[in-house]
N, C-alpha and C positions, 0 to 999 in steps of 0.2 A: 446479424452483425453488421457495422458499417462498414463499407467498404473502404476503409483507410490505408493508406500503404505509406507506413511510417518509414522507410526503408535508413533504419539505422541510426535514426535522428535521438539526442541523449536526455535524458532526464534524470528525477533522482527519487528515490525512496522518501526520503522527507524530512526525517530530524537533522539535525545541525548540531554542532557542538555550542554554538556562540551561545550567549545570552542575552546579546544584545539582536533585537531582532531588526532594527532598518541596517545593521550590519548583514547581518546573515539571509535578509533578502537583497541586500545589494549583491551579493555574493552571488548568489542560486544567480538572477537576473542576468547577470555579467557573463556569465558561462553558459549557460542554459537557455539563449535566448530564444527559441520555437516553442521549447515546451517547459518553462519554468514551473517547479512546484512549489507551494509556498513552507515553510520549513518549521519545524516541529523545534521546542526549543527544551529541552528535557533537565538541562542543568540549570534553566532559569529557575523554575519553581516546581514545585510534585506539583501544582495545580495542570502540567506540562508534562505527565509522565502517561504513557499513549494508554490506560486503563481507568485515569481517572482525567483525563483530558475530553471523554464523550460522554462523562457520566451524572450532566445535570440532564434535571428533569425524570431521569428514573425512578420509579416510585420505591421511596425507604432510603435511598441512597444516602450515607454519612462517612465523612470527611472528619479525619480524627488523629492526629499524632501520627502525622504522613503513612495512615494504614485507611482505607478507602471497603466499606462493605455496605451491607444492606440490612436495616433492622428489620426484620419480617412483621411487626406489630406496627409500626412506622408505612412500609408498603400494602400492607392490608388496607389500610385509610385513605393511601394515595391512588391505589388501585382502577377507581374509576377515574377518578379524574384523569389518569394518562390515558385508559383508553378512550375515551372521548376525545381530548386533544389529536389522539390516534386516528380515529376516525376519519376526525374532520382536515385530516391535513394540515395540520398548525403548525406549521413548519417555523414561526417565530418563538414559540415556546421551548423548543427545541433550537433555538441558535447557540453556538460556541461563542461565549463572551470574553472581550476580551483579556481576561485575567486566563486564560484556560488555554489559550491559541493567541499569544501577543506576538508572532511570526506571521500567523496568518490576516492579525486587523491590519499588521506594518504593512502587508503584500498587499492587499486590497486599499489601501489607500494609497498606495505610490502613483504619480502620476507620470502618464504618457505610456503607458504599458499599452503594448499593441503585438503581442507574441500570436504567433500560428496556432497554439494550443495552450492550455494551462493547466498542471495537474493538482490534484487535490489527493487525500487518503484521509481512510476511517478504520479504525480498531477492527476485527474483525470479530464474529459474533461466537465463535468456538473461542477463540482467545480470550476474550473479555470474558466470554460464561466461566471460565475454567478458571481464569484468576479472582476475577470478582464475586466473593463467599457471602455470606449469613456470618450474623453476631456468633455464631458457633464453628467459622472458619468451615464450613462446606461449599465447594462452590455450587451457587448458584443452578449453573447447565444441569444440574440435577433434580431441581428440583421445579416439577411441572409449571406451577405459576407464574414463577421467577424466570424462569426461563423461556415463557414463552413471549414476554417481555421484551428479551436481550434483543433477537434483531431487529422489533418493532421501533424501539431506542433510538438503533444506530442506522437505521431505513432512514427517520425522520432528521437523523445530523447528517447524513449522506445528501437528502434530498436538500438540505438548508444547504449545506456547502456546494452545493452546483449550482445551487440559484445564487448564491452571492459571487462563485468564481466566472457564472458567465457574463458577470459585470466586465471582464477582462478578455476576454475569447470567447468564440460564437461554439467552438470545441472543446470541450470540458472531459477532464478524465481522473475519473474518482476511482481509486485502489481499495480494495478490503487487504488489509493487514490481517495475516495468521501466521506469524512464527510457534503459534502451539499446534503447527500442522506439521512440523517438525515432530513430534510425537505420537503421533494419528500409529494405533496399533498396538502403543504400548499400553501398560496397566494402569497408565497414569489419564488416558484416553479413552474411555468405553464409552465410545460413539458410534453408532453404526455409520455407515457410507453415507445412507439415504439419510440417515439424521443430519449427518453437514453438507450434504449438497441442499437439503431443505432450509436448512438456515441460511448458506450462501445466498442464494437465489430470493429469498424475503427482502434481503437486504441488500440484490443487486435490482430489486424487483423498485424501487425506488431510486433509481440512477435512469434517467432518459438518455445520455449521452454517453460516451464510452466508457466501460467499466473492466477493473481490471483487480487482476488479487495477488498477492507476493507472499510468497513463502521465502524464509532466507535458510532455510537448512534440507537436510534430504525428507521427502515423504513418500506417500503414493501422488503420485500427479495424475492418477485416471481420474482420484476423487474431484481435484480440481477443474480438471477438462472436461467433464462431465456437468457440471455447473454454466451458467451461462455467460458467465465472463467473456469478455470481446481478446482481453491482454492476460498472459500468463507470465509472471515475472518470477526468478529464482536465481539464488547464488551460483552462478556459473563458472565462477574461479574457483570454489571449492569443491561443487557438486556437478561438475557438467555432465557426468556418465551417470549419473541419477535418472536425469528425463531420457535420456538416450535408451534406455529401460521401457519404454513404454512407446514405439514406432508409430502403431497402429495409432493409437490415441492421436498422437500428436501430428499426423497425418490428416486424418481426418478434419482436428482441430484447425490448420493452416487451411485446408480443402472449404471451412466453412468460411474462412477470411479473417481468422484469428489470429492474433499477434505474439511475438513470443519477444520479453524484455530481456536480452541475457545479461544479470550483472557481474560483469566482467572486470571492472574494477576491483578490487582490494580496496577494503575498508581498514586495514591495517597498516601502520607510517612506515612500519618497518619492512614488510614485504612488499608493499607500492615502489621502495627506494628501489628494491632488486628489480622492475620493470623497467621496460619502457612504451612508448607507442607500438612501436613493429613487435614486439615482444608477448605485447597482450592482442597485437591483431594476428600474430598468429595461432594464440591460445583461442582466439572467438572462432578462429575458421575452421583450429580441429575441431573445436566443442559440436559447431554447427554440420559437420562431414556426416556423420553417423544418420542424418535425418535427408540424404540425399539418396539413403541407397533403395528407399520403397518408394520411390514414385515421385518424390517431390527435389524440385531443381533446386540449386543453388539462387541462383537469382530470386524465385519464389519465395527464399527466405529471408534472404536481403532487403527485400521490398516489406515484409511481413515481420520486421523486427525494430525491437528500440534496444537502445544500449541506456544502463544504471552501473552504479554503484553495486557492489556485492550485497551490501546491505547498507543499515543506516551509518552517516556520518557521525554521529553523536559521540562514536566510539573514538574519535581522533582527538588528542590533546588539544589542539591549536587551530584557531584561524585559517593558519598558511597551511596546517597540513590537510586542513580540507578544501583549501582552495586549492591545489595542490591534483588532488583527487578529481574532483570538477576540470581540472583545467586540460589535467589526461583526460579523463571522457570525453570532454569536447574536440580532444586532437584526435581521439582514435577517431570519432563517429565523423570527421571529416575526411581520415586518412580511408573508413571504408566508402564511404560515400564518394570520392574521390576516383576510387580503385573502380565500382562496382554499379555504381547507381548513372 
């Protein structure tokens, strides 16, 4: 892992509500000035919706009356040709064009960006497999072929989006998104352990610089820390005694020089209202308490932490109520850094 000590500095998950995207990168920018992410824009277009946003270039993939699958006679044809593209590293074939990520062309073309870090995120490969089906609504993760495809996919827009974000920072950090690890155990899930840490790692295995995964709901978080992600990011305002579950792990984890993102913000306009600064720095310090009592110091995890959103903004009505959001993160992670660092 790189030895980075983030100590408390804020970022953000990625979608945005706006639609306009040199808005909603002005935005992230203005708030997030160390580690800007560039912003996912879900209500502009389904071309925008994080399952069919990484999903050219997959062989059979069709786009159809905002429902996104795979014709399997369609991928049989396509078949070699991606793996060859695969093979050889053709990281341009594999680029997110701008109809797909018009947040992300807005962010890379802005001038004068000169931030400490820059984050990026990709789909994650449980997720994607699990939603995205066969003309017979199966998904996919089921079926050998096709699946052995998904992280090969999202390897090569992972490896394009670090090579175009480190136009902007010499420090690049690319997230795997899996909110379907929020299910990981149930019946809707039959995956084994070692089958997702095998796909995570495919597709952290094409990231050169800091990589990092978010879950926004409860799971097993051995499965994830067991993976070789550098950043472990989760809903902390709803889930904090989730990870606190699992000591050993996450001991270790920091011991290797792992990061832990806690999103501590509320995603919600209406329970944001009921906060404040000191309010949610005291909700971060209990969360963070429980992880002091086997070995590791407080400071240790100050230094080994980023502060997020609970999860995506996309979910706020308005502009102001996501700047709003952003403007608290930016006050807490000064008020700890302030306190602490």
């Amino acid at each position: 892992m790189p030895d980075i000590e983030f100590g408390c500095l804020p970022t953000a998950v990625g979608s945005m509500p706006q639609t306009d995207p040199q808005a909603s990168c002005s935005q992230v920018v203005h708030y997030l000035k160390d580690i800007p992410a560039w912003p996912q824009l879900p209500r502009r277009s389904f071309l925008e919706n994080m399952y069919v946003q990484y999903s050219q270039g997959f062989p059979g993939v069709v786009l159809k009356e905002n429902r996104i699958y795979i014709d399997r006679s369609q991928a049989q044809e396509q078949m070699e040709q991606f793996y060859t593209a695969y093979l050889g590293n053709d990281l341009e074939k594999f680029a997110v064009a701008a109809e797909y990520a018009a947040g992300l062309d807005a962010f890379l073309s802005m001038p004068g960006l000169s931030p400490w870090a820059v984050k990026g995120q990709v789909t994650g490969p449980v997720t994607w497999g699990l939603t995205v089906t066969d003309e017979n609504r199966r998904a996919i993760i089921y079926d050998d072929v096709l699946s052995d495809a998904v992280p090969k996919l999202l390897r090569l827009k992972a490896s394009w989006q670090e090579k175009a974000l480190s136009q902007i920072s010499k420090n690049t950090i690319i997230f795997i998104d899996e909110p379907y690890m929020a299910a990981y155990g149930s019946v809707g899930v039959s995956l084994s352990k070692e089958r997702i840490v095998s796909l995570l790692d495919e597709v952290f295995g094409g990231i050169s610089g800091i990589k990092g995964v978010h879950c926004c709901g409860n799971t097993d978080w051995s499965v994830l820390l067991e993976t070789s992600t550098d950043i472990l990011n989760f809903d902390t305002y709803n889930f904090a005694e989730s990870l606190s579950l699992y000591p050993a792990e996450v001991k270790e984890f920091l011991d290797r020089k792992g990061t832990i993102a806690w999103g501590i913000v509320p995603n919600d306009a209406d329970v944001l209202a009921g906060e404040t600064v000191a309010s949610l720095r005291d909700r971060l310090e209990e969360a963070m308490a429980p992880f002091t009592r086997n070995g590791t110091s407080f400071r240790q995890l100050i230094k080994q932490s980023l502060l997020t959103p609970s999860c995506t903004l996309a979910s706020l009505d308005t502009e102001e109520a996501a700047g709003h959001a952003l403007e608290t993160l930016a006050e807490l992670s000064r008020a700890m850094r302030e306190r602490y660092i």
